[in-house]
PDB file of N, CA, C and O in Angstrom:
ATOM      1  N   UNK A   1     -43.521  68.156 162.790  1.00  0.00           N
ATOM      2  CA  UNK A   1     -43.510  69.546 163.169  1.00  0.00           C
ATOM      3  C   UNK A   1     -42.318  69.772 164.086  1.00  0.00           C
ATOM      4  O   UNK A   1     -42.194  69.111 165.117  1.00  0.00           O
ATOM      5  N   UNK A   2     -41.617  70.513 163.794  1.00  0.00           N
ATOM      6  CA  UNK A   2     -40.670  71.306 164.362  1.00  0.00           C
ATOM      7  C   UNK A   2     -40.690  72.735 165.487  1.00  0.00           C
ATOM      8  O   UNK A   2     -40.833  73.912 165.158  1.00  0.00           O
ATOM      9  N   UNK A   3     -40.520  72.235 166.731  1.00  0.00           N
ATOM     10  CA  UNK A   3     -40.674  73.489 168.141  1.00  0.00           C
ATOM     11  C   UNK A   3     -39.512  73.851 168.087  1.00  0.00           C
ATOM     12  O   UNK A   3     -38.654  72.993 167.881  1.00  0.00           O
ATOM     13  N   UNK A   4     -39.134  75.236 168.255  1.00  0.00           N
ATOM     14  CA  UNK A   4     -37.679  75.454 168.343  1.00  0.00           C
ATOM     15  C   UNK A   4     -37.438  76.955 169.118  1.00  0.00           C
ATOM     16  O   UNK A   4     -38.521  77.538 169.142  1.00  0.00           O
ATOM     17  N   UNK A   5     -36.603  77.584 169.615  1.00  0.00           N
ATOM     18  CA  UNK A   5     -36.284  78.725 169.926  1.00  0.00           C
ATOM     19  C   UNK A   5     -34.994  79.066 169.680  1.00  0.00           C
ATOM     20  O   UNK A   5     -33.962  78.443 169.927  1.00  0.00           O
ATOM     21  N   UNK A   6     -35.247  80.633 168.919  1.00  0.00           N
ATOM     22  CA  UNK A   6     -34.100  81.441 168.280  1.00  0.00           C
ATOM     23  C   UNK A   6     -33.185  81.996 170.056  1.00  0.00           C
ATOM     24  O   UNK A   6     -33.639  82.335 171.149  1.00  0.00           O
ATOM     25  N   UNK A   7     -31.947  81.850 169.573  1.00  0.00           N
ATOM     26  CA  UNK A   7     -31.104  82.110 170.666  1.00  0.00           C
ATOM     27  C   UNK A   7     -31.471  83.596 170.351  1.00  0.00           C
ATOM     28  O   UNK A   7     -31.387  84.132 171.457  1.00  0.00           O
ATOM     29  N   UNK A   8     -31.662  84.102 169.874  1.00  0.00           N
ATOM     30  CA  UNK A   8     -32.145  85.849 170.340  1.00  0.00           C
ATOM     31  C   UNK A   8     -33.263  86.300 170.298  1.00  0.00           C
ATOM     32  O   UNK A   8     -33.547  87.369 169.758  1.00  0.00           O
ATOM     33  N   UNK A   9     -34.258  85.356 171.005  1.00  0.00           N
ATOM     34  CA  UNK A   9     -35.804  85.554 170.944  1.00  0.00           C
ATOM     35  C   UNK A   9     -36.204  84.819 172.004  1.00  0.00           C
ATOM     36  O   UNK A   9     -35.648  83.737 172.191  1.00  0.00           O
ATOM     37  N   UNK A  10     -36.998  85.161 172.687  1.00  0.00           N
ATOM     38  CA  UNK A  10     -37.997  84.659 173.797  1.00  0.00           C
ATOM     39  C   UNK A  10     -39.409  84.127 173.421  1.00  0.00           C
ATOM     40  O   UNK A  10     -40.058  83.574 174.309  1.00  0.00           O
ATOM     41  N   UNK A  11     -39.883  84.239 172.294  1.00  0.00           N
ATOM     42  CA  UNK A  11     -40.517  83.612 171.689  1.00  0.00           C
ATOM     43  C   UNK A  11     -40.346  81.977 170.809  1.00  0.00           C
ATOM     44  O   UNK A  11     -39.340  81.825 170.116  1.00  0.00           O
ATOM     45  N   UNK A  12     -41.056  81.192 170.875  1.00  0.00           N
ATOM     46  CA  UNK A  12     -40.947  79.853 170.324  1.00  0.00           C
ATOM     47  C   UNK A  12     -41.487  80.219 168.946  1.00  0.00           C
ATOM     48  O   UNK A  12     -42.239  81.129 168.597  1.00  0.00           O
ATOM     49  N   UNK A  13     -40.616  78.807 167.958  1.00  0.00           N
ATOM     50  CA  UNK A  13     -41.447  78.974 166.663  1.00  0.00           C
ATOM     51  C   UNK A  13     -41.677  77.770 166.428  1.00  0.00           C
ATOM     52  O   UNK A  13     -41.500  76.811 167.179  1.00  0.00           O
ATOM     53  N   UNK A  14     -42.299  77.805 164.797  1.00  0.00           N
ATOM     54  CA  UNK A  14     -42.471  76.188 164.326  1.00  0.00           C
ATOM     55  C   UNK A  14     -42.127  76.321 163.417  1.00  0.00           C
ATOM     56  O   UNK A  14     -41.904  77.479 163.064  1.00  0.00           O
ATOM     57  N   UNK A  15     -41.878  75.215 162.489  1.00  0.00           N
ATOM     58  CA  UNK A  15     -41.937  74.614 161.020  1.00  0.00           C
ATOM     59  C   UNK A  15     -41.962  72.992 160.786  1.00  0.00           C
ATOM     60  O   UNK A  15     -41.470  72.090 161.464  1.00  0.00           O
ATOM     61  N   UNK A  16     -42.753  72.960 159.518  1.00  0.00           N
ATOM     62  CA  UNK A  16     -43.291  72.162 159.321  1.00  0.00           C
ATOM     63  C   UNK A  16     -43.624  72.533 157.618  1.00  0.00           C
ATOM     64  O   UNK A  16     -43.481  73.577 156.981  1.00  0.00           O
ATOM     65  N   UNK A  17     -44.091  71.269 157.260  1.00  0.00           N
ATOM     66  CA  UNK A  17     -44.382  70.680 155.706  1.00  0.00           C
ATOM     67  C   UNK A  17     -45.290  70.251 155.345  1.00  0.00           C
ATOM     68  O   UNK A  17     -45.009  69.075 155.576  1.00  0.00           O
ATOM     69  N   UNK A  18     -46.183  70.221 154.955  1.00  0.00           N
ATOM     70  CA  UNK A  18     -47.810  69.830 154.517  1.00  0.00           C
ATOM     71  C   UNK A  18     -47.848  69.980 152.661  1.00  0.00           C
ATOM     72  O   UNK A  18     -48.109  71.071 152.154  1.00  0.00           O
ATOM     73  N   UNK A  19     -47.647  69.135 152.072  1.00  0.00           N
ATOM     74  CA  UNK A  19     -48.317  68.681 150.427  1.00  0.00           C
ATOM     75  C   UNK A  19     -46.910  69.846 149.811  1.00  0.00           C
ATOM     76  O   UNK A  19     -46.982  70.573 148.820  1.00  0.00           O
ATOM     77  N   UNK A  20     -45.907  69.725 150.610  1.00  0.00           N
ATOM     78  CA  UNK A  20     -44.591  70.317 149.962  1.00  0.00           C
ATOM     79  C   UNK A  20     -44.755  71.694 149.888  1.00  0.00           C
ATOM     80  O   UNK A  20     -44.177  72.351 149.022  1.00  0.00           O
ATOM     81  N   UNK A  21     -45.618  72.277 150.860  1.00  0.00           N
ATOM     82  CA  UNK A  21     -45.203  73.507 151.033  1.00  0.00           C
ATOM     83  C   UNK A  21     -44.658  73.803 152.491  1.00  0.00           C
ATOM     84  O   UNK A  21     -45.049  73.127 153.443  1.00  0.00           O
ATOM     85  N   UNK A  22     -43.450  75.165 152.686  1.00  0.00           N
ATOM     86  CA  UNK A  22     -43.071  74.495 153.912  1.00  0.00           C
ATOM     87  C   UNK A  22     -44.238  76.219 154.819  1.00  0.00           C
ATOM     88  O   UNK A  22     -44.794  77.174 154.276  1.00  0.00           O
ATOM     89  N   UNK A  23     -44.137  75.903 155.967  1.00  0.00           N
ATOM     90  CA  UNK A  23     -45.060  77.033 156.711  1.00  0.00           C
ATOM     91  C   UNK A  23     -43.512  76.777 158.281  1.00  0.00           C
ATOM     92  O   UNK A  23     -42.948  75.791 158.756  1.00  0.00           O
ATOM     93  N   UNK A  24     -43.433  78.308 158.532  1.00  0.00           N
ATOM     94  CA  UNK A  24     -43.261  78.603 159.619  1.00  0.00           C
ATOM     95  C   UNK A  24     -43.380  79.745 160.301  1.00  0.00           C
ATOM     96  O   UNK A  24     -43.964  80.612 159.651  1.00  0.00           O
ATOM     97  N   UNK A  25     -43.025  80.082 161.426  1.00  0.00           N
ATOM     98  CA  UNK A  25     -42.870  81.283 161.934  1.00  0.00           C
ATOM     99  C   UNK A  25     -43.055  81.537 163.423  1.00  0.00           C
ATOM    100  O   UNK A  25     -42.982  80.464 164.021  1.00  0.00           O
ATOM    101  N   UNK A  26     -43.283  82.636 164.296  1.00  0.00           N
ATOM    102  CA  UNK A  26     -43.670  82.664 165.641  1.00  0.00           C
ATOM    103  C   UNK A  26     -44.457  82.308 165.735  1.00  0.00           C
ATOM    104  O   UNK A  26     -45.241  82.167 164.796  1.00  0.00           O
ATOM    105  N   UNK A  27     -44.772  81.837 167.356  1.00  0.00           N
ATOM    106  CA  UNK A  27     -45.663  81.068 168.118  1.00  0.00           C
ATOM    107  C   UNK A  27     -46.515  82.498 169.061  1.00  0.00           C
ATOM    108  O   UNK A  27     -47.667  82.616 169.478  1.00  0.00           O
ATOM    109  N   UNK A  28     -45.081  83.583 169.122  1.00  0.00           N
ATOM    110  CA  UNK A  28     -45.429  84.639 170.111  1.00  0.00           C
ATOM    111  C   UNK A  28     -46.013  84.284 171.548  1.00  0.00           C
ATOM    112  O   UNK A  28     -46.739  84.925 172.308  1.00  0.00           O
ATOM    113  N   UNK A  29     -45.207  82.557 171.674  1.00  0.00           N
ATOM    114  CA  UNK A  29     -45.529  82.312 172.880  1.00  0.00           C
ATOM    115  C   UNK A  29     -43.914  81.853 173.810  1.00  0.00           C
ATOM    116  O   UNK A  29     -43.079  81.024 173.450  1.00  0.00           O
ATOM    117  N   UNK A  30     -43.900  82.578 174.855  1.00  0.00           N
ATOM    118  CA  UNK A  30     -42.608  81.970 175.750  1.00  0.00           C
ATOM    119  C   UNK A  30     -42.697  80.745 176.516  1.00  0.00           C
ATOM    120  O   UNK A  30     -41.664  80.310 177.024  1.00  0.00           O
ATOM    121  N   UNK A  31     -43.845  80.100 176.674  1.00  0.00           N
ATOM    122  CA  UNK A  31     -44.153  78.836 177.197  1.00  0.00           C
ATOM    123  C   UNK A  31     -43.957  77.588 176.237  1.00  0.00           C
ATOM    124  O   UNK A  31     -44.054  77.920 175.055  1.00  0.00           O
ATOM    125  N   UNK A  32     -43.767  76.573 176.387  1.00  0.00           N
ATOM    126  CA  UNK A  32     -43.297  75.569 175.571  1.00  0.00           C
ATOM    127  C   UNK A  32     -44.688  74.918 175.380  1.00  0.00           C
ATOM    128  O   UNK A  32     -44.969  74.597 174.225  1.00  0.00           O
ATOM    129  N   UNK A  33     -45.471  74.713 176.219  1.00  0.00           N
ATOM    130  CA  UNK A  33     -46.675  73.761 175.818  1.00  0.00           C
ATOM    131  C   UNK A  33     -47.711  75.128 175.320  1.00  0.00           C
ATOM    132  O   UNK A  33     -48.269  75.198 174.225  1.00  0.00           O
ATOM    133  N   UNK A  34     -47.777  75.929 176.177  1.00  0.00           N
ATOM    134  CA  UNK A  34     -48.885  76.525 175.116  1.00  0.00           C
ATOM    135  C   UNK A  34     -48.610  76.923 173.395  1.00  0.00           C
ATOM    136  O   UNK A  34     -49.469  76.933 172.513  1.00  0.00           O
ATOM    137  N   UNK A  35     -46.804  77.306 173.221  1.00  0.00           N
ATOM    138  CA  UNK A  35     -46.274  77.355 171.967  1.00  0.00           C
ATOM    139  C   UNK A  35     -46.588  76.106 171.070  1.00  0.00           C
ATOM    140  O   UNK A  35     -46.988  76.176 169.907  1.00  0.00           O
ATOM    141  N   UNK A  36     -46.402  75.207 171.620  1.00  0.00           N
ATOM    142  CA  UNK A  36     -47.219  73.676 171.065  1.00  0.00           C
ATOM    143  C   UNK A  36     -48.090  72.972 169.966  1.00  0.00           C
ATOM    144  O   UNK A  36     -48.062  72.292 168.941  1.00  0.00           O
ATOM    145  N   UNK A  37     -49.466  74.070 171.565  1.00  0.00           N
ATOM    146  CA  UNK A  37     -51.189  73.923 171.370  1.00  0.00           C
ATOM    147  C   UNK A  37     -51.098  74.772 169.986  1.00  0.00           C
ATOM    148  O   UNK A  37     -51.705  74.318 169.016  1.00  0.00           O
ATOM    149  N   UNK A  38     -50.367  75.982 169.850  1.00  0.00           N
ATOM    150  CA  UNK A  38     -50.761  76.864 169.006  1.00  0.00           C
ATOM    151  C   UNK A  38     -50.191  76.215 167.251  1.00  0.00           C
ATOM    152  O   UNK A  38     -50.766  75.851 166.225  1.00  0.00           O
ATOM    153  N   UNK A  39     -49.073  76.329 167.615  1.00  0.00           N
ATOM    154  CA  UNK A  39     -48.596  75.448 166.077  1.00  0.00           C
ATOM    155  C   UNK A  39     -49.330  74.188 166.210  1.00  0.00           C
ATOM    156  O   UNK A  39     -48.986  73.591 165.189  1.00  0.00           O
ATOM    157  N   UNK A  40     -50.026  73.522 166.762  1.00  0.00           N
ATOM    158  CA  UNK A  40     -50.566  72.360 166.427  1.00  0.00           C
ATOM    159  C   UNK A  40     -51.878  72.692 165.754  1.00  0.00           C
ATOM    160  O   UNK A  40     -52.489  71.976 164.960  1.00  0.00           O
ATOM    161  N   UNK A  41     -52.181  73.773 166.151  1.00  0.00           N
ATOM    162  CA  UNK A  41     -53.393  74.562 165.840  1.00  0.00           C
ATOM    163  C   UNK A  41     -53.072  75.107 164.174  1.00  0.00           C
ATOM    164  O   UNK A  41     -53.820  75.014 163.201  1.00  0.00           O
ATOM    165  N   UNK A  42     -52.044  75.544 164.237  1.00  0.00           N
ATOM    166  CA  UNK A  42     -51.217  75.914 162.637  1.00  0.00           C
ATOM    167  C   UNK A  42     -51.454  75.269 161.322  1.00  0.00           C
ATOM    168  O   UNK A  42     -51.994  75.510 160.242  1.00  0.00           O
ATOM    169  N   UNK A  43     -50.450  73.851 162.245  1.00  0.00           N
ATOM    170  CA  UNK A  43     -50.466  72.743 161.205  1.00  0.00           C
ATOM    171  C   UNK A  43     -52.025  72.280 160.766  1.00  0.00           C
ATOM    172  O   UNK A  43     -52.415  72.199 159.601  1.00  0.00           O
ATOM    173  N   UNK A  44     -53.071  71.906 162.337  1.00  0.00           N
ATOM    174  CA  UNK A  44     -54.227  71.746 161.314  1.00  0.00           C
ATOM    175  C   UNK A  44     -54.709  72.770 160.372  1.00  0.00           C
ATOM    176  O   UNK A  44     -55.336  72.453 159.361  1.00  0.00           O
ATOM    177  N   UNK A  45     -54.450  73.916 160.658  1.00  0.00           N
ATOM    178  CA  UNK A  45     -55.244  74.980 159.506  1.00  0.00           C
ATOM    179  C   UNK A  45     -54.561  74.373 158.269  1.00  0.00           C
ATOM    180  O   UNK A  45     -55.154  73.607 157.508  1.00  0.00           O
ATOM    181  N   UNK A  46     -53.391  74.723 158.122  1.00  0.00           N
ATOM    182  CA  UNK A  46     -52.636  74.016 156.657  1.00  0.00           C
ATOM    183  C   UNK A  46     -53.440  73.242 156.099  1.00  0.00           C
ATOM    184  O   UNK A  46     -54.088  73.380 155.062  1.00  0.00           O
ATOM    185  N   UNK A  47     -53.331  71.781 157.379  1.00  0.00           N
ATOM    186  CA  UNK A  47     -53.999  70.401 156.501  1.00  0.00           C
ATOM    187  C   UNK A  47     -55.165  70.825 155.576  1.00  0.00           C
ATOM    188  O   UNK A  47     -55.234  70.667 154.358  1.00  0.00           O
ATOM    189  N   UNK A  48     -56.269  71.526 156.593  1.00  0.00           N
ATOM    190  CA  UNK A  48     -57.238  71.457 156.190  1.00  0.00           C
ATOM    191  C   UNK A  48     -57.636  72.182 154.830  1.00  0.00           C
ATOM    192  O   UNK A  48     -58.487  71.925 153.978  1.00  0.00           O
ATOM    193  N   UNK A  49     -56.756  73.113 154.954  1.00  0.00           N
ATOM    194  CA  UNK A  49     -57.005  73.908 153.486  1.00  0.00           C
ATOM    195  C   UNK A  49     -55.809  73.251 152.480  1.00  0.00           C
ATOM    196  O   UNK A  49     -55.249  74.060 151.741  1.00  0.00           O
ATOM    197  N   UNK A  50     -55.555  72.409 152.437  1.00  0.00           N
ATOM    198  CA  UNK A  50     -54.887  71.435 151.499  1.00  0.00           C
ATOM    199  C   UNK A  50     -55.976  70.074 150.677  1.00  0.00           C
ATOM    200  O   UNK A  50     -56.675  69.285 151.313  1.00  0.00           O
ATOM    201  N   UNK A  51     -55.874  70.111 149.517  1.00  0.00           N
ATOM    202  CA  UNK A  51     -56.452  69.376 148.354  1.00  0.00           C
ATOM    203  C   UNK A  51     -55.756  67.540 148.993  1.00  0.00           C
ATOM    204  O   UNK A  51     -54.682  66.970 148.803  1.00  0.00           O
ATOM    205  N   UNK A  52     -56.613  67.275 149.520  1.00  0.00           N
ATOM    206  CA  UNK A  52     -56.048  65.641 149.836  1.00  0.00           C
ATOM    207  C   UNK A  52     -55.541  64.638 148.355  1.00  0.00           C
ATOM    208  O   UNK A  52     -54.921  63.578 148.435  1.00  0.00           O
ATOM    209  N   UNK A  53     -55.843  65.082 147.491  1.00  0.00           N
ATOM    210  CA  UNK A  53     -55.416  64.218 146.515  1.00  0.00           C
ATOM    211  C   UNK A  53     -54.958  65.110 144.909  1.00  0.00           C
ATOM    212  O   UNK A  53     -55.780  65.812 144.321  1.00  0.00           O
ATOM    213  N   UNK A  54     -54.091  64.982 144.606  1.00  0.00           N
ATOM    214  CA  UNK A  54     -53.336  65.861 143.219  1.00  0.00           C
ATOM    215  C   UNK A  54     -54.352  65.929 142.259  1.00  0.00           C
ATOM    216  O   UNK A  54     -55.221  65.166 141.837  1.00  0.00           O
ATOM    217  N   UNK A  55     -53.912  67.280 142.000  1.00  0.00           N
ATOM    218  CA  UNK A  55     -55.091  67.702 141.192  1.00  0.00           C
ATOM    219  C   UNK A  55     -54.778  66.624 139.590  1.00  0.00           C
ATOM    220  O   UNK A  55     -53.792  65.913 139.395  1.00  0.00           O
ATOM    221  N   UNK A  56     -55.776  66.799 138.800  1.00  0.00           N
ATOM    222  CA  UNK A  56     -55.767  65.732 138.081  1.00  0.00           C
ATOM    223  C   UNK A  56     -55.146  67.041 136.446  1.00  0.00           C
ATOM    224  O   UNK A  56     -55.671  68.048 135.971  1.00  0.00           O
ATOM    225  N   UNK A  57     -53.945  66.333 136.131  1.00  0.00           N
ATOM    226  CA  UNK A  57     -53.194  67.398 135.021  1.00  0.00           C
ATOM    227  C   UNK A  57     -53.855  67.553 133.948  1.00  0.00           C
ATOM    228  O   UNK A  57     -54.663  66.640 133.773  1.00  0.00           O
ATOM    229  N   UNK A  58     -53.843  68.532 132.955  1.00  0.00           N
ATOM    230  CA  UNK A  58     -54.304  68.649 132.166  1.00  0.00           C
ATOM    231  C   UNK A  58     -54.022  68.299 130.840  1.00  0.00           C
ATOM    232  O   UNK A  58     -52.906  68.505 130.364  1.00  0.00           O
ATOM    233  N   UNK A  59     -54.949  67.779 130.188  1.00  0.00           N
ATOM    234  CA  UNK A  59     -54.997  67.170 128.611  1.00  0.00           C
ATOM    235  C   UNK A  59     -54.166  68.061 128.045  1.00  0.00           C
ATOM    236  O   UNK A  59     -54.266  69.271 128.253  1.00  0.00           O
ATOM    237  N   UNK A  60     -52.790  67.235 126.860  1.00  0.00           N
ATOM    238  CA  UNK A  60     -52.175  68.411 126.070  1.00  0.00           C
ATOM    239  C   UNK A  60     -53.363  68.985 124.953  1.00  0.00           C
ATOM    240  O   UNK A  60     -53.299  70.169 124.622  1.00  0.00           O
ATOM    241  N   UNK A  61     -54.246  68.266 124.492  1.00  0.00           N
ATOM    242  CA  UNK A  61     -55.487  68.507 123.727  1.00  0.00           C
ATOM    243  C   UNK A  61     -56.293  69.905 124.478  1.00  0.00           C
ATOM    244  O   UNK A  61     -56.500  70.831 123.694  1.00  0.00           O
ATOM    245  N   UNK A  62     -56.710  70.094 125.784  1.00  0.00           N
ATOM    246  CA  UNK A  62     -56.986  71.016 126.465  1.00  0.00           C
ATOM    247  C   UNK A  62     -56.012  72.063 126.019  1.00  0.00           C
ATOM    248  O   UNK A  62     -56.495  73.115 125.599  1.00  0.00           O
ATOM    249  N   UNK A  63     -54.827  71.940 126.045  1.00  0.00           N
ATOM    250  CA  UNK A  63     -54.103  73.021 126.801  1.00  0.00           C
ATOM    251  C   UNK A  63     -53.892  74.070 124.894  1.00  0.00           C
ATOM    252  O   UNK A  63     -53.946  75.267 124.612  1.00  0.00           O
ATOM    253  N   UNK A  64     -53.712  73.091 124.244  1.00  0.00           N
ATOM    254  CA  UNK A  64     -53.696  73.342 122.635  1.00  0.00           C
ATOM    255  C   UNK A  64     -54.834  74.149 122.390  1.00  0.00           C
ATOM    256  O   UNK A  64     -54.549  75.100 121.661  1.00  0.00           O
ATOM    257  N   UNK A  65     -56.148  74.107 122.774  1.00  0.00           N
ATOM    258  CA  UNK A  65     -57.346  75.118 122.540  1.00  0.00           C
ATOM    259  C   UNK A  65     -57.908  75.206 121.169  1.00  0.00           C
ATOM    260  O   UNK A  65     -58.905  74.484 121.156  1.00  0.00           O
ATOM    261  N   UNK A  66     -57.752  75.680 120.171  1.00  0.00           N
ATOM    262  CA  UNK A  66     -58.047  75.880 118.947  1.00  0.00           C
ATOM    263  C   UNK A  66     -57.478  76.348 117.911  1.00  0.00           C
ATOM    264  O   UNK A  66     -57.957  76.746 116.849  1.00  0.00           O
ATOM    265  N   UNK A  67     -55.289  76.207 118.670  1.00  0.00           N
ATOM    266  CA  UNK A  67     -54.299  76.175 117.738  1.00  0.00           C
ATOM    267  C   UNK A  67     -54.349  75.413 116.813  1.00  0.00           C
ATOM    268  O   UNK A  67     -55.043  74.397 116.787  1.00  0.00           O
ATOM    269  N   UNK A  68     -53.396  75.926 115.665  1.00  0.00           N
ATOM    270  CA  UNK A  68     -53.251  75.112 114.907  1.00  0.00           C
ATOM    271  C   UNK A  68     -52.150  73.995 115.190  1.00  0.00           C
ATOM    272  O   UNK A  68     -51.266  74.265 116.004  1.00  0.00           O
ATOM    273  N   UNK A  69     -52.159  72.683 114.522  1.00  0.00           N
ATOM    274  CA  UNK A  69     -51.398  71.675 114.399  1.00  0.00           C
ATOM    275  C   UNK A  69     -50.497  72.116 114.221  1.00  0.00           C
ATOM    276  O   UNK A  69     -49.804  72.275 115.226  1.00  0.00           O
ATOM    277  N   UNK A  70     -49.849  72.648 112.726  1.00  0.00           N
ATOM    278  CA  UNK A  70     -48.721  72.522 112.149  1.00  0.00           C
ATOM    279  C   UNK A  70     -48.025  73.751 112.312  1.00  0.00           C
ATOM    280  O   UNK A  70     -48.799  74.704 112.404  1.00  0.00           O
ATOM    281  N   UNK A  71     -46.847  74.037 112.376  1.00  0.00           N
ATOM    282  CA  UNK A  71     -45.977  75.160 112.961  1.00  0.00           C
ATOM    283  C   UNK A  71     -45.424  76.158 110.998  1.00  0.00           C
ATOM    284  O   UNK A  71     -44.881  75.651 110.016  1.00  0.00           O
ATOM    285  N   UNK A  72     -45.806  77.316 111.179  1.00  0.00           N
ATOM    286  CA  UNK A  72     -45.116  77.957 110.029  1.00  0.00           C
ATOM    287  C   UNK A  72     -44.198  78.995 110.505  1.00  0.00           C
ATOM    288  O   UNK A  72     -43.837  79.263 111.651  1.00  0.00           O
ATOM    289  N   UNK A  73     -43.917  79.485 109.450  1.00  0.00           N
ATOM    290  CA  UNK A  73     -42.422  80.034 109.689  1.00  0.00           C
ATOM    291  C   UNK A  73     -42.443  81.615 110.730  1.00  0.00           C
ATOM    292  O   UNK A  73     -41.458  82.187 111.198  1.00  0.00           O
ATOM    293  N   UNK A  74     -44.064  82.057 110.874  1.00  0.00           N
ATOM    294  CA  UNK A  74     -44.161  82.844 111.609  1.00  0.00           C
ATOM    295  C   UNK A  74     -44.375  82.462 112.986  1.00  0.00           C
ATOM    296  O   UNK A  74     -44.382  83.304 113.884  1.00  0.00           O
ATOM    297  N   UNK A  75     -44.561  81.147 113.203  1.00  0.00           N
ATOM    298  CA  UNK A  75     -44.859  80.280 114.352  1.00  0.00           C
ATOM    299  C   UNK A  75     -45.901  80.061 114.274  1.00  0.00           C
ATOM    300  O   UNK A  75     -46.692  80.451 113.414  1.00  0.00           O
ATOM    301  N   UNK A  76     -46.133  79.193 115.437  1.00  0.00           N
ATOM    302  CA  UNK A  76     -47.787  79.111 115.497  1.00  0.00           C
ATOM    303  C   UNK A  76     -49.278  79.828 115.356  1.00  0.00           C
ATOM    304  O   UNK A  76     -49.688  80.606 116.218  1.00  0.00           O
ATOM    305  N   UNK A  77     -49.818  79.582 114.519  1.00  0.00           N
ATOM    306  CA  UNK A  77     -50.930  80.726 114.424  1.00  0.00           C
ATOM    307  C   UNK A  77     -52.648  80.260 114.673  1.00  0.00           C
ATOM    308  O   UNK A  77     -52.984  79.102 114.423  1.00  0.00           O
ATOM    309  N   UNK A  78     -53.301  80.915 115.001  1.00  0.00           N
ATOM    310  CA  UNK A  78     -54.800  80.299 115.581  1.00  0.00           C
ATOM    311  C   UNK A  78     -55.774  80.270 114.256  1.00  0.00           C
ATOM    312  O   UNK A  78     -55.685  81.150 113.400  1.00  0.00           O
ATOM    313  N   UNK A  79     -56.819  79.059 114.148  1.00  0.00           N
ATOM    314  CA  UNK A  79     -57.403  78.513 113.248  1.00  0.00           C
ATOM    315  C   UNK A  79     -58.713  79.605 113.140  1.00  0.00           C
ATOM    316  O   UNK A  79     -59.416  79.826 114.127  1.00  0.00           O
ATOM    317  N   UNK A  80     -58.930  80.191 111.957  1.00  0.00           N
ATOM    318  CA  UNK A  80     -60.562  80.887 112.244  1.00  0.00           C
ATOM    319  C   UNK A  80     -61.603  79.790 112.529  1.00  0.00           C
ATOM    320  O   UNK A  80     -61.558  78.620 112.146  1.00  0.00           O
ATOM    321  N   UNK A  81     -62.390  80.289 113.150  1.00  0.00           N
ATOM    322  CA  UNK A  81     -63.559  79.074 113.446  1.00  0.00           C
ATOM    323  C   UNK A  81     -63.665  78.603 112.201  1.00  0.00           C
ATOM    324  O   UNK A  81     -63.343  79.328 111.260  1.00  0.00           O
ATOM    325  N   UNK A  82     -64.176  77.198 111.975  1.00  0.00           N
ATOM    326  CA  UNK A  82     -64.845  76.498 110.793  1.00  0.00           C
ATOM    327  C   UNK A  82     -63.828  76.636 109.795  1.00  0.00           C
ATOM    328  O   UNK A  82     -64.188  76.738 108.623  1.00  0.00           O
ATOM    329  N   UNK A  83     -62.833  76.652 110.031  1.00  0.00           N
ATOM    330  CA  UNK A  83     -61.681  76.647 108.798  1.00  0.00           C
ATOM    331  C   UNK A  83     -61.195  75.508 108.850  1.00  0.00           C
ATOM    332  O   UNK A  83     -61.021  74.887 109.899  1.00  0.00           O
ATOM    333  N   UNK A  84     -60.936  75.128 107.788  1.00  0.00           N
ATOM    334  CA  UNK A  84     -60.285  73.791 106.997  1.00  0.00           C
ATOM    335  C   UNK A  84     -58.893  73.626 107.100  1.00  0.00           C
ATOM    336  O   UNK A  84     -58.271  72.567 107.180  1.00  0.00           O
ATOM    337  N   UNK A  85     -58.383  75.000 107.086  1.00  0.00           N
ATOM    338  CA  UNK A  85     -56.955  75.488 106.813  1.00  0.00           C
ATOM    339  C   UNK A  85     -55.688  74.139 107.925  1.00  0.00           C
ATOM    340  O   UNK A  85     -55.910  73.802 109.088  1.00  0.00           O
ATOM    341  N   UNK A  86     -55.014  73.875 107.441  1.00  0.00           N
ATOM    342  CA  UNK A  86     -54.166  73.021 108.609  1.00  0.00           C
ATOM    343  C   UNK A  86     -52.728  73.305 108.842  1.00  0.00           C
ATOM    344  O   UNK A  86     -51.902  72.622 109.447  1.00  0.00           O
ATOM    345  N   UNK A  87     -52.577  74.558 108.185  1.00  0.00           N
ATOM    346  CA  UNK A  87     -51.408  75.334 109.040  1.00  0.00           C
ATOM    347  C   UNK A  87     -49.969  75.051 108.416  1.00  0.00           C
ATOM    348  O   UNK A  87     -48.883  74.974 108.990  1.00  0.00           O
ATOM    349  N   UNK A  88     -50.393  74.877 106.628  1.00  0.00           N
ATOM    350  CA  UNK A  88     -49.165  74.183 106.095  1.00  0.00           C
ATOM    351  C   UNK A  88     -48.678  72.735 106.221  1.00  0.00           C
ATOM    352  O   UNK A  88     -47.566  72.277 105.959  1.00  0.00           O
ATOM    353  N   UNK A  89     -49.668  72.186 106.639  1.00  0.00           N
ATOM    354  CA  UNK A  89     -49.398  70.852 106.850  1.00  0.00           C
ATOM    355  C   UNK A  89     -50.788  69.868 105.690  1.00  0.00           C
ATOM    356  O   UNK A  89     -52.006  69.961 105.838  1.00  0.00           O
ATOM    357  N   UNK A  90     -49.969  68.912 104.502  1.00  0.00           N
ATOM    358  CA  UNK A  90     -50.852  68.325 103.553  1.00  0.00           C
ATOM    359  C   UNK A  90     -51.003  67.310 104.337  1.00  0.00           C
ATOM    360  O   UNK A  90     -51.737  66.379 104.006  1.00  0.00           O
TER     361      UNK A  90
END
C-alpha cells in the first residue's frame, strides 16, 4: 500500500492492488497516521470482498450450448431440439 500526498492537496491518499485490480483515492485525512488507519481500513474492505482463489473457467462444451458442430455458409446455426441434423457435416 501506497501513502502519499498531492503537492496541491492537504489531504493524504492511497493506492494499492488486491487480485489485479488497482483501488485508490483520498484519505480526506491531513494527519499521516490517522490517513493510515483509514486506507488500512480500505485495503481490508477490498481483501475481503475478493474471491481468494480463481474462479474455475469455463468448459468450451458449456460455452457451445446447443450449437451446432459444423459451420455453413450462413455461419453457425442452432440445432432444433431432438434433431439429428449435424450442420453439413457427414
Amino acid at each position: 500500500m501506497k501513502l502519499f500526498k498531492k503537492s496541491n492537496s492537504k489531504f493524504y491518499r492511497y493506492g494499492f492492488t488486491v487480485r489485479g485490480c488497482r483501488y485508490r483515492g483520498s484519505t480526506q485525512e491531513t494527519k499521516s497516521v490517522r490517513a493510515l488507519q483509514i486506507a488500512s481500513r480500505r485495503l481490508a474492505s477490498a481483501m475481503e470482498n475478493t474471491d481468494p482463489l480463481p474462479s474455475k473457467p469455463p468448459v468450451l462444451g458449456e460455452l457451445a450450448g446447443d450449437f451446432s458442430i459444423g459451420c455453413t455458409t450462413a455461419g453457425w446455426k442452432r440445432k432444433p431440439s431432438g434433431s439429428t441434423e449435424t450442420g453439413g457435416i457427414k
